[in-house]
C-alpha positions as CSV (number, residue, x, y, z in Angstrom):
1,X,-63.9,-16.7,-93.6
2,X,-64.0,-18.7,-97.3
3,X,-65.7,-21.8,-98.0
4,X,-62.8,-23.5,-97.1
5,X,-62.7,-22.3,-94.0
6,X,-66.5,-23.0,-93.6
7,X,-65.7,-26.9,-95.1
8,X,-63.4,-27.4,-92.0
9,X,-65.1,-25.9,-89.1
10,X,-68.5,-28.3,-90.5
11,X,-65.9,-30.8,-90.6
12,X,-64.3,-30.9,-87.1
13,X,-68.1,-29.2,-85.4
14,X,-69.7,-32.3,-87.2
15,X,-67.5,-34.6,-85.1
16,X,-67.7,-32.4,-82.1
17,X,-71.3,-32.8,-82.1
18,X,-71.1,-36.6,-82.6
19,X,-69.4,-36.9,-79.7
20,X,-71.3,-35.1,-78.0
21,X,-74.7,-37.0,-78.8
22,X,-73.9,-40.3,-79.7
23,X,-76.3,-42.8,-80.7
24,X,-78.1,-43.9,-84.1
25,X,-78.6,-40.9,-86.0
26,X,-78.5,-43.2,-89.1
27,X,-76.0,-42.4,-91.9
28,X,-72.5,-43.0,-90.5
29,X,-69.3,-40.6,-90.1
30,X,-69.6,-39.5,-93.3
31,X,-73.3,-38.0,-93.2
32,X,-72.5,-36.6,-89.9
33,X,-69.4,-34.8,-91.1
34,X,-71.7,-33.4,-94.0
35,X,-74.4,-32.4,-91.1
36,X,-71.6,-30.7,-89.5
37,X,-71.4,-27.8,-92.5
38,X,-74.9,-28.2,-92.6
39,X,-75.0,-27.1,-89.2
40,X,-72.1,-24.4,-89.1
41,X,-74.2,-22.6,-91.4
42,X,-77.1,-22.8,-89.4
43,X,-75.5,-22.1,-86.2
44,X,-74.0,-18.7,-88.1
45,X,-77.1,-17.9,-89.2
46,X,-79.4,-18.2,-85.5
47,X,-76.1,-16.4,-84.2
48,X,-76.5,-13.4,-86.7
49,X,-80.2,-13.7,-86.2
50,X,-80.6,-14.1,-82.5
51,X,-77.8,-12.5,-80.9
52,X,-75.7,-10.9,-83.5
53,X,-72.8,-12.4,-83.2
54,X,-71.6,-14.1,-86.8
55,X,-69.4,-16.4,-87.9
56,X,-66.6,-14.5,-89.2
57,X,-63.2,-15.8,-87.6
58,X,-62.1,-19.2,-87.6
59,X,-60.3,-19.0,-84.1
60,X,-63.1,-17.1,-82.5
61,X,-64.6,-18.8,-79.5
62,X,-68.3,-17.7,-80.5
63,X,-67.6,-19.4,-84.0
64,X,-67.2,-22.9,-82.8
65,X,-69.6,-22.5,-79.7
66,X,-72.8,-21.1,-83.0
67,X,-70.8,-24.2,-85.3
68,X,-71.2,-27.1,-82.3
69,X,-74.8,-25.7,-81.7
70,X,-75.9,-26.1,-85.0
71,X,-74.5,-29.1,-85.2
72,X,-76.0,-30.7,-82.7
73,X,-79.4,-29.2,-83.7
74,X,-79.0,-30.2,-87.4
75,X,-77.7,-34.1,-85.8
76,X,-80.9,-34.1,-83.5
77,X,-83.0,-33.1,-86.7
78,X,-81.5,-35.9,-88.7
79,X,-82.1,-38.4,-86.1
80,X,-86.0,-37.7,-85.9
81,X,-85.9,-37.6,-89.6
82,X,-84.2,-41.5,-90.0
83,X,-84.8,-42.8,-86.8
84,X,-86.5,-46.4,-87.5
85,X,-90.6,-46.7,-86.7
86,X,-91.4,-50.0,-84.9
């Protein structure tokens, strides 16, 4: 898969995961979309590492299953990262 491919399964995992875990991760659409590469990557990586499965086909099942998961690790992440301190 190119880095296009890679651009827009962040993308549309980004705003999987947002959905998913709603809240105030701080940063708007935008910084989640971004998170959402961030976290395709790192889903591919854990799935190469862990199970070895990668992320090598864009219609693949385990592809967006590794892409969401990062995701939502990389969104949880972000949130402990910018989440306000009373």
């Amino acid at each position: 898969m190119g880095i296009l491919g890679w651009i827009v399964l962040g993308l549309i995992a980004g705003a999987i995961a947002k959905a998913i875990k709603p809240g105030e991760q701080g940063g708007g659409w935008f910084t989640t979309l971004l998170l959402g590469v961030v976290g395709a990557i790192v889903g591919g990586w854990i799935g190469s590492a862990l199970f070895n499965v990668g992320v090598n086909q864009f219609w693949s099942l385990s592809t967006w299953i590794l892409a969401i998961g990062g995701s939502l690790i990389v969104l949880v992440m972000w949130g402990l990262l910018t989440r306000k301190r009373a």
